[in-house]
C-alpha positions, 0 to 999 in steps of 0.5 A: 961305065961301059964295062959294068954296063956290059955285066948287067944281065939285060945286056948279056949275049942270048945263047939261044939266039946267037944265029936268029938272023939265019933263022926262019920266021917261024924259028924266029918267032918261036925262040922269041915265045921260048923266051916269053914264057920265062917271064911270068916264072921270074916275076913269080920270084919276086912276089913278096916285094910286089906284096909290101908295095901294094900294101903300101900304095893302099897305105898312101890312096887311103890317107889321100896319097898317090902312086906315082910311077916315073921313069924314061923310054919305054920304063916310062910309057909302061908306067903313064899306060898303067896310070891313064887306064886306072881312072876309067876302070876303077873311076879314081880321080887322074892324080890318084895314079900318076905316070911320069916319063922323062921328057914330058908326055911328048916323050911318050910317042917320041923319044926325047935324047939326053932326058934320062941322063940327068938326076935332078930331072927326075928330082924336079918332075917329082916336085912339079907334082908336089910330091908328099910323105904320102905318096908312093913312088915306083921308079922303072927302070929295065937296067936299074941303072938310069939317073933320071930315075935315080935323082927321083928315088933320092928325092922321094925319100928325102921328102919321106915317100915310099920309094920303090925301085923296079928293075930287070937286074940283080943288085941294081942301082936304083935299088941303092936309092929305094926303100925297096927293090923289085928285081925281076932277072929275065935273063939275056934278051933275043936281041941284045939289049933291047930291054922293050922285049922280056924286060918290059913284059916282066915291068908290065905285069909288075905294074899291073898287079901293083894298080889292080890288087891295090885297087881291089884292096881299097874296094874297086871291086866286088867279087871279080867284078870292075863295079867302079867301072866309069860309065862313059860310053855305051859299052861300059853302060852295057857291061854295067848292067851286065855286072848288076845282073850278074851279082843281083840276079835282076833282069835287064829292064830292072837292072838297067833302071837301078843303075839309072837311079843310081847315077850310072853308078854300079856300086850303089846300083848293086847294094839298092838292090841286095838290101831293098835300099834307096840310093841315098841309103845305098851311099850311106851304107857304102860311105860307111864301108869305105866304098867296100860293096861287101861290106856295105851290104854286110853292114845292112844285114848286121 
């Protein structure tokens, strides 16, 4: 075991930082940068998989599934960040993407010894959740290697959910156990092993392309613009109006009164004013469009 494990590429020796500790801050940190700039290239590489597992996400929101993404450490806490932003940016019910990390959501600021080791742990946090055929299922794990994420994928299967495996390793284990692997190969560390580095970053912009292009997929977004923003505080308020002024040309007092009328919703807010609608028929017209503002409007003109 320890000899494979020494064979995983986020285990290898950097040869570009083998003298970091003689080197000074600056040198420090600009290695650090030289290794950063590799990820974006190496996630580049994995697009098309990215693309069957957003098409599949949407597959799952669309017939009352959910994304489920579980995993342990910092695989695990990269997941439950993306899954707690998504119901404020998007206003999506909190199960619709769900976080799972190993050890429970205490294990998210402290870490939780042994919770990783056991595959049938991340098989029982999965039925915890009632996990269906429906549902899509991401599991992290920098090494591709982690048991608790390995049990999860086996079960997600059995029960006939999409498993997905995310790893930093060619030919990773959990790919074994999923319908699909995302292997994003960052090479070696700065510091060896200390996979919260590259690996981490690459997990991050994985995850965020996944939740952000299936939540534009399903119709959270008009334009480039987060119209299914929840309007919760008085900075979302302003952004808001800011968007309805934007794509309706309104001034503030207008727009302002519209979203009001609109329940502080900004999709209907927005189609009220493109097509001289009431907010009844604005929800109408988007309950028609499956929530899709372009749609919604395009269905009013036809």
């Amino acid at each position: 075991m320890e000899e494979h494990l020494r064979s995983l590429t986020t285990e290898l020796r950097n040869e570009g930082t083998m003298n970091i500790d003689r080197m000074n801050t600056l040198e420090i940190i600009s290695a650090i940068n030289k290794e950063d700039l590799k990820v974006a290239a190496a996630v580049q590489e994995v697009l098309p998989e990215i693309r069957t597992v957003v098409e599949w996400a949407c597959e799952s929101i669309k017939k009352g599934g959910r994304l489920i993404y579980i995993g342990a450490g910092t695989s695990g806490r990269l997941g439950v960040l993306d899954a707690v932003e998504c119901p404020p940016t998007f206003s999506v019910p909190p199960e619709m993407v769900l976080g799972i990390i190993a050890g429970g959501e205490k294990a998210f600021v402290r870490a939780i010894e042994g919770a990783e080791d056991k595959e049938e742990f991340g098989e029982c946090d999965l039925m915890d959740v009632d996990l269906t055929a429906d549902d899509t299922v991401i599991g992290i794990a920098a090494s591709g290697r982690t048991p608790y994420v390995r049990g999860a994928l086996r079960y997600a299967r059995k029960v006939g959910a999409k498993a997905v495996a995310l790893s930093c390793n060619e030919n990773a284990s959990i790919t074994e156990e999923a319908d699909i692997g995302i292997e994003v190969v960052v090479g070696p560390e700065v510091l060896t092993g200390s996979t919260r580095m590259k690996a981490a970053t690459a997990q991050k912009m994985v995850l965020n392309m996944i939740s952000t292009a299936t939540m534009i997929r399903v119709g959270k977004v008009y334009e480039n613009l987060m119209v299914d923003v929840k309007v919760s505080n008085q900075k979302l308020k302003d952004r808001a109006i800011s968007m309805i002024e934007t794509v309706t040309d309104a001034d503030y007092d207008h727009a302002s009164k519209m979203l009001e009328k609109a329940n502080n919703q900004v999709k209907p807010a927005i189609v009220m004013i493109k097509t001289s609608t009431d907010y009844v028929k604005a929800m109408e017209l988007l309950e028609k469009a499956d929530g899709d503002v372009r749609k919604a409007i395009s269905i009013y003109e036809d």
